[in-house]
Backbone as numpy.savetxt, mean C-alpha at the origin, in Angstrom:
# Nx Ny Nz CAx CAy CAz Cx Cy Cz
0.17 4.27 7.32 1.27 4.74 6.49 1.11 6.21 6.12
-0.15 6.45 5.96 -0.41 7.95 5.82 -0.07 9.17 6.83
0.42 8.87 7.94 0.55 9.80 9.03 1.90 9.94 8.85
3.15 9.24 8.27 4.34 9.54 8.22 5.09 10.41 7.00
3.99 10.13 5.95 3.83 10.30 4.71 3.74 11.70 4.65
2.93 12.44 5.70 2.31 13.63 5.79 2.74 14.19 6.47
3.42 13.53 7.50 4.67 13.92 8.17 5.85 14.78 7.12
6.56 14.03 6.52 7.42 14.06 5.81 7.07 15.55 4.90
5.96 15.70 4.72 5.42 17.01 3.84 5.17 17.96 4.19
5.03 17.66 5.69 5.18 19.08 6.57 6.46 19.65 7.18
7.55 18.52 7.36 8.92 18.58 7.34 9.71 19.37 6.31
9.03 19.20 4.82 9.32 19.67 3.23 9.43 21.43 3.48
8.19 21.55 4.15 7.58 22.92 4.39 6.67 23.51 3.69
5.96 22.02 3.48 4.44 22.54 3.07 3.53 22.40 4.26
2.30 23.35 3.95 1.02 23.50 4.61 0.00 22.22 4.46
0.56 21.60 5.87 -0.32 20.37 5.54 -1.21 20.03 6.68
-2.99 20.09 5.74 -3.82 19.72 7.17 -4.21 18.60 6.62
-4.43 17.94 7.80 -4.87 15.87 7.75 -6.39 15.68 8.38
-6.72 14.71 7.69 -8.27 14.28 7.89 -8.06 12.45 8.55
-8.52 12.19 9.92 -8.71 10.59 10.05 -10.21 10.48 10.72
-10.64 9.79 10.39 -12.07 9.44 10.71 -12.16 9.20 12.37
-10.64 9.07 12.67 -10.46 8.68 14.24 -9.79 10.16 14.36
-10.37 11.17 15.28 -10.14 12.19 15.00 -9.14 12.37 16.24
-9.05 11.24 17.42 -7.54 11.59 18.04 -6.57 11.15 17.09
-6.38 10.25 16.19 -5.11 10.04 15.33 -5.11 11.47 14.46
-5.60 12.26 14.12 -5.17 13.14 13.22 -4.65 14.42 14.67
-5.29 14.28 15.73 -4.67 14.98 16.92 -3.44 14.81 17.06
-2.86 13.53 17.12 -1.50 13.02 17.52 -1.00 13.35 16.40
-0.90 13.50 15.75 -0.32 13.39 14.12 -0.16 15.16 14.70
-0.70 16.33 14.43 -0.36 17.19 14.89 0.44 17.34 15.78
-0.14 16.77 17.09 0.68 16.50 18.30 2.39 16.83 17.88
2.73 15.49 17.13 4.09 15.29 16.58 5.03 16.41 15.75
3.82 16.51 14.81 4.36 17.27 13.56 3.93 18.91 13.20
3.16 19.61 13.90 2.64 20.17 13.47 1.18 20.77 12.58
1.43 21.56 11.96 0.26 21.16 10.77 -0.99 21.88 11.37
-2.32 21.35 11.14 -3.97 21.08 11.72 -4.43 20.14 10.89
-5.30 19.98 11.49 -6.59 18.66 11.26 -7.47 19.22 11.04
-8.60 18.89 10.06 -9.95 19.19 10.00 -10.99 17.78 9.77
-12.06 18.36 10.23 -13.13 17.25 11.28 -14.06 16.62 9.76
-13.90 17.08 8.79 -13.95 16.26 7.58 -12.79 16.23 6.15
-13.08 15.51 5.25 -12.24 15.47 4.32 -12.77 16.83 3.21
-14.16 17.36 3.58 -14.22 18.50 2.66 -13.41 19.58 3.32
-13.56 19.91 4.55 -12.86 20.77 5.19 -10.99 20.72 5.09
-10.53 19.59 5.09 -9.30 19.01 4.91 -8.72 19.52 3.57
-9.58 19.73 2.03 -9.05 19.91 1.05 -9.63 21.59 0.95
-10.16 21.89 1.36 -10.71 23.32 1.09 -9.12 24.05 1.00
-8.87 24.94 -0.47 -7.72 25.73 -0.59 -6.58 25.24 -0.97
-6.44 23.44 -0.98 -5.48 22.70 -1.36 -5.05 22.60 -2.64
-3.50 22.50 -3.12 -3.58 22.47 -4.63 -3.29 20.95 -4.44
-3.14 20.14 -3.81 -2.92 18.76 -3.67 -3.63 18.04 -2.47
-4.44 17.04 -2.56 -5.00 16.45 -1.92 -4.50 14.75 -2.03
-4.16 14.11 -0.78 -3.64 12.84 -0.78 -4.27 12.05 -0.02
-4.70 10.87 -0.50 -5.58 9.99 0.22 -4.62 8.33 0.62
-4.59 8.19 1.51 -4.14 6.26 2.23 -5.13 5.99 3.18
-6.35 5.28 2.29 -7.17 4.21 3.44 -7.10 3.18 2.97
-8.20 2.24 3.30 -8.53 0.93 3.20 -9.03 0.25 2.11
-10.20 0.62 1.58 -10.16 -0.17 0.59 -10.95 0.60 -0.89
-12.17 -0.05 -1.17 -13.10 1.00 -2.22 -13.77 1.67 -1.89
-14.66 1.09 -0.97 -15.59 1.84 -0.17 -15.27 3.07 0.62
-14.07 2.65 1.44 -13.20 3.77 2.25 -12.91 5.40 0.89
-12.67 4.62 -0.13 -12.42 5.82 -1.00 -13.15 6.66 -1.40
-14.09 5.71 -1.83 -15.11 6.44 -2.52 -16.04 7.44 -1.10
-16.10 6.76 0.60 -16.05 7.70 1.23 -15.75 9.01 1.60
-14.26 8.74 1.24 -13.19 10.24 0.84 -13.71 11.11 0.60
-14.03 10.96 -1.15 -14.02 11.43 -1.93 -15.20 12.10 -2.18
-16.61 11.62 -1.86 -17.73 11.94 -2.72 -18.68 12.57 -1.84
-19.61 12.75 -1.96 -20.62 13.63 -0.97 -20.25 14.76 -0.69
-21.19 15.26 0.39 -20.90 16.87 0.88 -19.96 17.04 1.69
-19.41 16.16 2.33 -18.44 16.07 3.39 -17.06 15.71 2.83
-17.12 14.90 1.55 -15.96 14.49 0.56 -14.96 15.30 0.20
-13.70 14.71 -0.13 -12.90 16.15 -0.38 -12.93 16.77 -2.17
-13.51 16.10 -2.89 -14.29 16.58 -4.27 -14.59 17.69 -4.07
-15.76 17.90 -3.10 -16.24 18.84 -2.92 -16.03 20.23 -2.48
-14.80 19.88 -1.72 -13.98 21.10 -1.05 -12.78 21.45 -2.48
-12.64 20.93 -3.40 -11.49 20.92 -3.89 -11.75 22.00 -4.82
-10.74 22.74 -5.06 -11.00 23.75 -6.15 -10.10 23.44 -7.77
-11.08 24.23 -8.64 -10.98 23.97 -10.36 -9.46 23.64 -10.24
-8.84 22.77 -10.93 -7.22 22.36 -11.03 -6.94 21.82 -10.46
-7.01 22.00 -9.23 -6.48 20.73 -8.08 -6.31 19.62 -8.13
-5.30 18.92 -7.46 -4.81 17.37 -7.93 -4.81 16.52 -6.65
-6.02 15.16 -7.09 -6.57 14.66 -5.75 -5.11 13.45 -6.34
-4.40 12.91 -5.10 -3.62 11.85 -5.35 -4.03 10.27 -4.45
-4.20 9.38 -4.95 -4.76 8.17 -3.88 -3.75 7.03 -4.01
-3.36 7.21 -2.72 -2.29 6.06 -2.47 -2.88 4.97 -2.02
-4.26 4.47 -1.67 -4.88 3.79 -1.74 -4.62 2.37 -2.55
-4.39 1.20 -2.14 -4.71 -0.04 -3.17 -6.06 0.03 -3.03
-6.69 0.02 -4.22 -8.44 -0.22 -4.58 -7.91 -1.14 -5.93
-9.86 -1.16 -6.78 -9.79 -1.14 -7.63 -9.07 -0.93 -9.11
-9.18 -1.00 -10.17 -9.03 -0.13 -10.96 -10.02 0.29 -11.35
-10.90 -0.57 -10.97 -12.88 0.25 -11.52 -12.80 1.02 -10.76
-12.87 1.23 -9.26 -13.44 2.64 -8.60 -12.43 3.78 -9.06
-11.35 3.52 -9.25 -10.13 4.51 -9.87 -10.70 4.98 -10.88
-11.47 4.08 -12.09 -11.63 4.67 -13.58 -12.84 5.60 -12.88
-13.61 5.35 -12.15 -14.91 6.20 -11.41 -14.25 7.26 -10.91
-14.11 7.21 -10.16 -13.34 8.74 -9.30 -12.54 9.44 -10.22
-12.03 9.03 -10.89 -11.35 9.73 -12.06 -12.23 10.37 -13.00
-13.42 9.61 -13.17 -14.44 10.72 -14.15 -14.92 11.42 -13.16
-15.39 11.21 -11.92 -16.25 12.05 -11.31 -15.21 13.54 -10.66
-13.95 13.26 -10.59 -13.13 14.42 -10.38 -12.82 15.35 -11.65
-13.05 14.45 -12.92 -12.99 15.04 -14.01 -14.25 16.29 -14.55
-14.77 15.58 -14.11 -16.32 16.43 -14.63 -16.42 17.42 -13.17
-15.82 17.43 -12.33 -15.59 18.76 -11.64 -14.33 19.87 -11.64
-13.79 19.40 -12.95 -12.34 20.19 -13.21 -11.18 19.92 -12.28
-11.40 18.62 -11.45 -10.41 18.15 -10.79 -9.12 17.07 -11.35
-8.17 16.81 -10.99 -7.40 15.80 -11.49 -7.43 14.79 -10.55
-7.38 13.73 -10.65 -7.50 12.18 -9.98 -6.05 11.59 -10.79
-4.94 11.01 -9.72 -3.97 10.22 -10.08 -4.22 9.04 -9.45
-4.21 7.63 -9.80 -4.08 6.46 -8.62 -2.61 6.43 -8.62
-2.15 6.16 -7.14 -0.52 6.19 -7.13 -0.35 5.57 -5.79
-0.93 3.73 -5.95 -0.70 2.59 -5.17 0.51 3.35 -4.82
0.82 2.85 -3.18 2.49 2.72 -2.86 2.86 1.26 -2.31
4.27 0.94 -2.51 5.02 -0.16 -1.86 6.28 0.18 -0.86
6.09 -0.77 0.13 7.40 -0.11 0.99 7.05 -0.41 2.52
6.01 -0.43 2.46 5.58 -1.14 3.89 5.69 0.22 5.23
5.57 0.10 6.49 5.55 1.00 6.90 7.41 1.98 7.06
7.62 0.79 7.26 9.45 1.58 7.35 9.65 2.48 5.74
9.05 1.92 4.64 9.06 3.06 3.61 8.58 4.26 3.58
7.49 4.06 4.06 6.55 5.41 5.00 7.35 6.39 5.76
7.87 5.92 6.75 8.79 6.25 7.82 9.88 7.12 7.34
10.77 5.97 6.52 12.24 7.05 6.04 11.87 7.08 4.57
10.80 8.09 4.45 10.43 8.29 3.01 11.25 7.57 1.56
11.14 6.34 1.85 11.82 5.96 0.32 10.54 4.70 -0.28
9.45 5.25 0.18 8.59 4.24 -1.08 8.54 4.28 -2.21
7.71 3.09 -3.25 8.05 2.98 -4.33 6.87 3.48 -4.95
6.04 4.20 -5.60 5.19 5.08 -6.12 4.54 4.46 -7.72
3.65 3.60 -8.23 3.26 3.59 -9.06 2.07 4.26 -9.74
2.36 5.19 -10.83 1.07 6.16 -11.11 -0.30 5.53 -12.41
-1.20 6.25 -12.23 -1.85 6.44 -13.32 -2.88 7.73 -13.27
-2.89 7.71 -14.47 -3.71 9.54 -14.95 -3.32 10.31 -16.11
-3.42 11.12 -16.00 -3.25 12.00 -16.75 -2.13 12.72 -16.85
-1.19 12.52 -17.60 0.58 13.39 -17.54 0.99 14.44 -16.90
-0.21 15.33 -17.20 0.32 16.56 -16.63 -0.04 17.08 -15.45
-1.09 16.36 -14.68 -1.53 16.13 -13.60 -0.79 15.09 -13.09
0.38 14.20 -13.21 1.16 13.81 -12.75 2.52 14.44 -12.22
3.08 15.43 -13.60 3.89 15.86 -13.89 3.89 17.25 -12.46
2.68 17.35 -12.51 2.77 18.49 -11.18 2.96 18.13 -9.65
1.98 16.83 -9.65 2.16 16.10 -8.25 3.50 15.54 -8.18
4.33 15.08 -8.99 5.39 14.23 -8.58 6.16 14.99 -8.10
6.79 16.48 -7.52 7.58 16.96 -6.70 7.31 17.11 -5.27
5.68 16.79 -5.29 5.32 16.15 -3.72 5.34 14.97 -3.64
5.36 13.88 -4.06 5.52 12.75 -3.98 7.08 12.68 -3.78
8.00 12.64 -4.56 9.37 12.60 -4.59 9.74 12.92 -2.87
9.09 13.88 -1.94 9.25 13.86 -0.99 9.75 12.50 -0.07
8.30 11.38 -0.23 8.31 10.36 0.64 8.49 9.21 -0.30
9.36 9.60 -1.52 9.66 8.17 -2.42 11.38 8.09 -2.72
11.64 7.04 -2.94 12.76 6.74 -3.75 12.33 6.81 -4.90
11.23 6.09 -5.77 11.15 5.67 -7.09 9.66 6.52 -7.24
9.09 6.94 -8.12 7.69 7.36 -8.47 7.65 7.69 -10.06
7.24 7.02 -10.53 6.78 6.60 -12.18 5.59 6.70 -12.68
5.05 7.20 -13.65 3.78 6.95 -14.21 3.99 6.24 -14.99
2.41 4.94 -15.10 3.06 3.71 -16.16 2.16 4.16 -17.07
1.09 4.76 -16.78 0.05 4.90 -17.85 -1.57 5.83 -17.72
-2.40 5.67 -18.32 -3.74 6.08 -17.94 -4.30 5.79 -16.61
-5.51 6.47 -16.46 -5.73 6.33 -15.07 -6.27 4.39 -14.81
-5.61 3.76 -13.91 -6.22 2.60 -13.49 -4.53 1.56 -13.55
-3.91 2.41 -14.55 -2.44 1.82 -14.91 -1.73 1.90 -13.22
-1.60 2.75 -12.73 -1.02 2.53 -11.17 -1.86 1.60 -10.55
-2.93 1.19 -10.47 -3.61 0.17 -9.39 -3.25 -0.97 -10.32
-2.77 -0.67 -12.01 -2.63 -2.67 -12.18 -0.99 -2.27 -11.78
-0.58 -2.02 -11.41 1.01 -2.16 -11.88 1.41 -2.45 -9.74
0.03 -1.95 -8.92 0.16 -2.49 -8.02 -0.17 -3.47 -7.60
-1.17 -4.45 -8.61 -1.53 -5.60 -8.25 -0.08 -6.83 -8.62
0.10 -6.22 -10.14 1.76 -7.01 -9.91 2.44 -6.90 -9.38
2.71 -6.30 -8.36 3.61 -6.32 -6.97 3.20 -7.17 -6.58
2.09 -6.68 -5.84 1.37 -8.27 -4.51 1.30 -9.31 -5.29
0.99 -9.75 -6.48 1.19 -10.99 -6.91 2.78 -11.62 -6.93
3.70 -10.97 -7.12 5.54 -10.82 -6.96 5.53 -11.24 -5.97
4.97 -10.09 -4.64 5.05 -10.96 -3.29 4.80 -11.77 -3.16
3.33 -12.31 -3.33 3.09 -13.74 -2.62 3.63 -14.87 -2.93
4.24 -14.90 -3.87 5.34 -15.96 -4.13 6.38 -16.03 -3.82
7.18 -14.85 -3.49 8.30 -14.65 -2.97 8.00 -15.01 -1.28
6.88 -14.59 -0.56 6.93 -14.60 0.75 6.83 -16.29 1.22
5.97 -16.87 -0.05 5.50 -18.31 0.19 6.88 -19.21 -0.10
7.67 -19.13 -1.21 9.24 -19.44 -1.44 9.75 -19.43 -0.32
9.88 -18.56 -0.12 10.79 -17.83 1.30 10.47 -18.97 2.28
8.94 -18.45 2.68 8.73 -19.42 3.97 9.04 -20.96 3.37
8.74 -21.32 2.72 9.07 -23.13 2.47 10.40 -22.96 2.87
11.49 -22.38 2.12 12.95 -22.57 2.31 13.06 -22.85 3.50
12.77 -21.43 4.63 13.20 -21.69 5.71 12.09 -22.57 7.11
11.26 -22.77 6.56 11.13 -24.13 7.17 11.37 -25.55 6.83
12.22 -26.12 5.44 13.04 -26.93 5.02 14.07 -26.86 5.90
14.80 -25.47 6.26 15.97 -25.53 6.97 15.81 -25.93 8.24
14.78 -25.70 9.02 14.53 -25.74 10.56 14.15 -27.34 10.61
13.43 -28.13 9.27 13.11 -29.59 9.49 14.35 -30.29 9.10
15.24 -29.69 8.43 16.62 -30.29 8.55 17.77 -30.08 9.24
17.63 -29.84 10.24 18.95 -29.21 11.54 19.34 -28.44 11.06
18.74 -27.53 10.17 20.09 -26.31 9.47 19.91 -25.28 10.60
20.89 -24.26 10.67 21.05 -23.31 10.81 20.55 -21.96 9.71
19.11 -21.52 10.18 18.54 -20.43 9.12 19.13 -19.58 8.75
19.63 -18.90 9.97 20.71 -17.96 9.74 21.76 -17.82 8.74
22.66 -19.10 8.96 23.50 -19.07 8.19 23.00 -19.43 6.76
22.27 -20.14 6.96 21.55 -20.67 5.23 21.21 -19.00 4.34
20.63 -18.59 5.23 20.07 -17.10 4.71 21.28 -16.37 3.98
22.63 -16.36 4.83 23.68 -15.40 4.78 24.48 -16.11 3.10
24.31 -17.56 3.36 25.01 -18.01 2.36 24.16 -17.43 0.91
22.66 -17.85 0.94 22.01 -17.67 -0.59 21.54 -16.68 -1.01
21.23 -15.71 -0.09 20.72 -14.32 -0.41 21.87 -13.65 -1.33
23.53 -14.36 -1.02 23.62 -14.00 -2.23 23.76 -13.87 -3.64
23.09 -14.81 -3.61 22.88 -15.71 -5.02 21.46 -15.25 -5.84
21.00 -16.21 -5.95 19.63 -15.23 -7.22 18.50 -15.81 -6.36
18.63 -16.60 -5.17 17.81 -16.55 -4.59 17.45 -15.21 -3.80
17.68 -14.45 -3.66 18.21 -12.83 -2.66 16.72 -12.42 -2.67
16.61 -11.91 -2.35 15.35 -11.07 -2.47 15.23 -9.71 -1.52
13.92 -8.81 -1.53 13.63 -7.44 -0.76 13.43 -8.38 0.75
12.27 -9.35 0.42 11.59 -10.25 1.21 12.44 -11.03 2.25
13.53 -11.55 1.55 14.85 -12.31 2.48 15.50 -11.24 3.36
15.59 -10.39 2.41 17.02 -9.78 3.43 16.03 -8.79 4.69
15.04 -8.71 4.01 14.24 -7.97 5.81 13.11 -8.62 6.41
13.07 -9.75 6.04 12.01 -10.55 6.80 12.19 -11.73 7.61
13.48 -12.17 6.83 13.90 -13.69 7.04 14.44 -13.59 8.59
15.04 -12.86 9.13 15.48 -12.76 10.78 13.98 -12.77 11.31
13.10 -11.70 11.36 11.83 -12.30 11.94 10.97 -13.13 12.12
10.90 -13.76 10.68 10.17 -15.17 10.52 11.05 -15.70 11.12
12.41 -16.41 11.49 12.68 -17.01 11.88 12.27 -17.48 13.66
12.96 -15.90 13.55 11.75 -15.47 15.57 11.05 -15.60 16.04
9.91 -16.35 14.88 8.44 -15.91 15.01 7.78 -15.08 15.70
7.96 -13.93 14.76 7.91 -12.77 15.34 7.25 -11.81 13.88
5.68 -11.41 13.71 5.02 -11.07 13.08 4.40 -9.70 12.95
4.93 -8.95 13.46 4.39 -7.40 13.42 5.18 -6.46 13.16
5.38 -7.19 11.60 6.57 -5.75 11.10 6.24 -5.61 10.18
5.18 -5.20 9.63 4.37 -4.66 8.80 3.22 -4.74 8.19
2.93 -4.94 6.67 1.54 -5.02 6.20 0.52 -6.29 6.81
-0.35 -6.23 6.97 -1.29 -7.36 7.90 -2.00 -7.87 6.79
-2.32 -9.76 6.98 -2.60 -10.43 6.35 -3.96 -10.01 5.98
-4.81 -9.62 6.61 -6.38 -8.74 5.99 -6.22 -8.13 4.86
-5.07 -6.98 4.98 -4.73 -6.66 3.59 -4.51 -7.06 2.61
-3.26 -7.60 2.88 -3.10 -8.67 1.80 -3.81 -9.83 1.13
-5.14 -9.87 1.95 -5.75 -10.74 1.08 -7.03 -9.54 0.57
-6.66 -8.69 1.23 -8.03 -7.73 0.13 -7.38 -7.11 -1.36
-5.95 -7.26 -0.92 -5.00 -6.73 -2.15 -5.21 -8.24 -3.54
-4.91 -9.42 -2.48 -4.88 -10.60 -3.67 -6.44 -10.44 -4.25
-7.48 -10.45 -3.36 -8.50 -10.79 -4.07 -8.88 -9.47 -5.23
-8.39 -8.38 -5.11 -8.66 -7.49 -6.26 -7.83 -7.82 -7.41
-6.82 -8.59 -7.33 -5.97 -8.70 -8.52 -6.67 -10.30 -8.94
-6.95 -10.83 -8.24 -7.80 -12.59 -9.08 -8.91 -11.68 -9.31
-9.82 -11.07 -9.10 -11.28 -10.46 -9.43 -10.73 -10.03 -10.98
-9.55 -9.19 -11.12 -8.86 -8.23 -12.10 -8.86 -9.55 -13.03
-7.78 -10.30 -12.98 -7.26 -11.34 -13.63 -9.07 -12.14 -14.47
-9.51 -12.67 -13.58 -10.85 -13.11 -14.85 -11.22 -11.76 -15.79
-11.36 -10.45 -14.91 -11.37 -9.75 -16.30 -10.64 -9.63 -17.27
-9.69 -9.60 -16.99 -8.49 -9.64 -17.91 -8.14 -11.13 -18.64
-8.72 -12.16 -18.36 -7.79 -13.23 -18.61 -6.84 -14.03 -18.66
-6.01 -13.17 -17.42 -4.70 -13.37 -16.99 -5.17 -15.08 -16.17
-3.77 -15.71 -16.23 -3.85 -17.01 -15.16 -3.09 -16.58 -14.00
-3.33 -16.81 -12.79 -2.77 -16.71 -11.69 -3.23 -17.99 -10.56
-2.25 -19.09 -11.06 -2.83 -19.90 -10.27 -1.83 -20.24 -9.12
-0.79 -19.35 -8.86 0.00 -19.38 -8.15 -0.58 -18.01 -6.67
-0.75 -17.40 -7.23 -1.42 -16.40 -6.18 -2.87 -16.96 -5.44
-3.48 -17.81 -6.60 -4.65 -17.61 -6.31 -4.40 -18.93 -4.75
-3.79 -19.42 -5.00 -3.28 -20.47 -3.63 -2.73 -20.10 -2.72
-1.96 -19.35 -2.83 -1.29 -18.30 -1.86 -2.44 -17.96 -0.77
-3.40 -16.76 -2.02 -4.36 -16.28 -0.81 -4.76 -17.24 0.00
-5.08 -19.16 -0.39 -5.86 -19.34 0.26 -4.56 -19.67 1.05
-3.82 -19.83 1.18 -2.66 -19.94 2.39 -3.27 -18.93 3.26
-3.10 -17.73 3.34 -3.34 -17.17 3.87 -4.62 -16.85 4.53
-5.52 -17.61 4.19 -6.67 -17.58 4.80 -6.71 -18.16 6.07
-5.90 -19.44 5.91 -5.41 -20.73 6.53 -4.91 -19.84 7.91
-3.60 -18.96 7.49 -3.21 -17.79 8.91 -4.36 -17.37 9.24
-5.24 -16.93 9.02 -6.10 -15.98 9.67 -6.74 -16.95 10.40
-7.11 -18.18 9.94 -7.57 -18.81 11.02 -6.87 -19.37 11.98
-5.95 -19.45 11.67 -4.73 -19.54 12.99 -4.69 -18.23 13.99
-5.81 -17.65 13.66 -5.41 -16.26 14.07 -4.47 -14.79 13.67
-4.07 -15.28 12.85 -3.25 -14.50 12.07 -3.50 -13.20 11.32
-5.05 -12.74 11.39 -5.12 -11.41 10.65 -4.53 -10.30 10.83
-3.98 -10.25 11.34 -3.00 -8.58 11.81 -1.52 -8.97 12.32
-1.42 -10.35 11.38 0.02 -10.92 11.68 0.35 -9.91 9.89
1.83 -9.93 10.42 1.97 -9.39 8.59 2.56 -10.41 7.46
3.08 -10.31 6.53 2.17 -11.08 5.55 3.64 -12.50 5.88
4.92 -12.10 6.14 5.64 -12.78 6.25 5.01 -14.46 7.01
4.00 -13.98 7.83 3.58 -15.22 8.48 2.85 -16.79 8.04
3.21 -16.74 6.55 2.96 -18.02 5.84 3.52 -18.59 6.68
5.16 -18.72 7.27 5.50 -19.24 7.95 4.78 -20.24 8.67
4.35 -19.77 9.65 3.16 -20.22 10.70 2.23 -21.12 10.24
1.43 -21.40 9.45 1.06 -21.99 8.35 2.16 -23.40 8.66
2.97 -23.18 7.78 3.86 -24.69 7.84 4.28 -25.41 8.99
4.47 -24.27 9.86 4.39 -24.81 11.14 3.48 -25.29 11.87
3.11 -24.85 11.77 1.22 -25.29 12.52 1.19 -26.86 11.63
1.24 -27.29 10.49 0.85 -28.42 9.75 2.32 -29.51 10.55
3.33 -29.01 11.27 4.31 -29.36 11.53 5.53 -30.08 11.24
């Protein structure tokens, strides 16, 4: 998602060089768009007043970010590191002091939107940090968003992205029951879809997923690996917090269920499969 993202910012007509650990993807990414690449993330932020990070998980971040090769290190006094990253909110509250105590700013600013949000820049942007280190980044962000909000202190964007994926997985698991109810009862999905979507059953999930699941047809977007590294940070969150989630917390294991169907790099719509498979 990060290569379109950065795309979009060099389109803006900013000066934008990209860092991938796979150093032909940051080639192609030029290739396309312009720009340069540099062969680490310190080199990548050296001179930047904004630095933006989309990897994988905590570890991946805190890679980013820290050591001699990190982009901390390249970053100069003021500068505003932004991580679109789903992590933690612990490694967030970390990187946030450790950018702090180098006169840096750290925002977490999870995104939603999947890759087509990426694409035709209208993702949904949830922040946390510090105001005015928000207040400066959000006219680069606004680039590749429809919506971008700060809800709160730093760690407030990684919870406000775990209530998303918890939203989803119920919506995707709903979804799929419906329309395999319809397929075990001679319905027509299609039309079932056309009739209730517009009703309060509707959803983001229905109206762009439900033609594919029906297809069985699974590679249109976020992959079930993720999504269960996304659920398990929000149940890890939840005992700290005390929250109940006993609706997610089943979900994931649905989804575990796909992966052993083979399903890890199916995207998340593929509960489906799941019900089918049980037949």
């Amino acid at each position: 998602m990060g290569a379109p993202m950065a795309g979009h910012l060099q389109k803006a007509g900013h000066s934008v060089t990209v860092y991938n650990r796979t150093a032909a993807k940051a080639q192609a990414w030029v290739d396309q768009y312009g720009g340069a690449s540099a062969a680490t993330p310190n080199e990548a932020a050296k001179g930047a007043d904004f630095v933006m990070a989309c990897v994988g998980n905590d570890d991946d971040l805190r890679g980013v970010c820290l050591g001699d090769n990190g982009a901390f290190s390249g970053m100069s006094s003021g500068a505003v590191f932004v991580d679109h990253t789903t992590v933690s909110a612990a490694v967030t509250r970390e990187l946030y002091a450790a950018a702090d105590a180098m006169q840096i700013s750290f925002v977490d600013a999870p995104i939603s939107g999947g890759q087509a949000g990426a694409e035709n820049g209208q993702l949904s942007i949830m922040c946390g940090g510090d105001a005015g280190a928000f207040d400066r980044a959000l006219p680069i962000m606004e680039v590749y968003s429809k919506i971008c909000r700060r809800i709160g202190d730093s760690g407030a964007g990684q919870m406000t992205k775990m209530c998303n994926q918890i939203a989803i997985a119920g919506l995707v698991q709903g979804l799929s029951e419906a329309l395999h109810f319809a397929e075990k009862a001679g319905l027509d999905g299609h039309a079932v879809v056309e009739v209730i979507s517009q009703g309060a059953a509707g959803s983001w999930q229905m109206a762009n997923r439900y033609e594919t699941m029906l297809d069985d047809e699974f590679n249109h977007g976020f992959a079930v690996d993720w999504m269960r590294k996304d659920l398990g940070i929000c149940l890890d969150t939840a005992d700290e917090t005390g929250a109940s989630l006993p609706v997610t917390a089943l979900v994931d294991q649905f989804y575990k269920d796909v992966q052993k169907l083979g399903g890890a790099r199916w995207d998340t719509s593929s509960l489906i499969k799941r019900l089918r498979a049980m037949g």
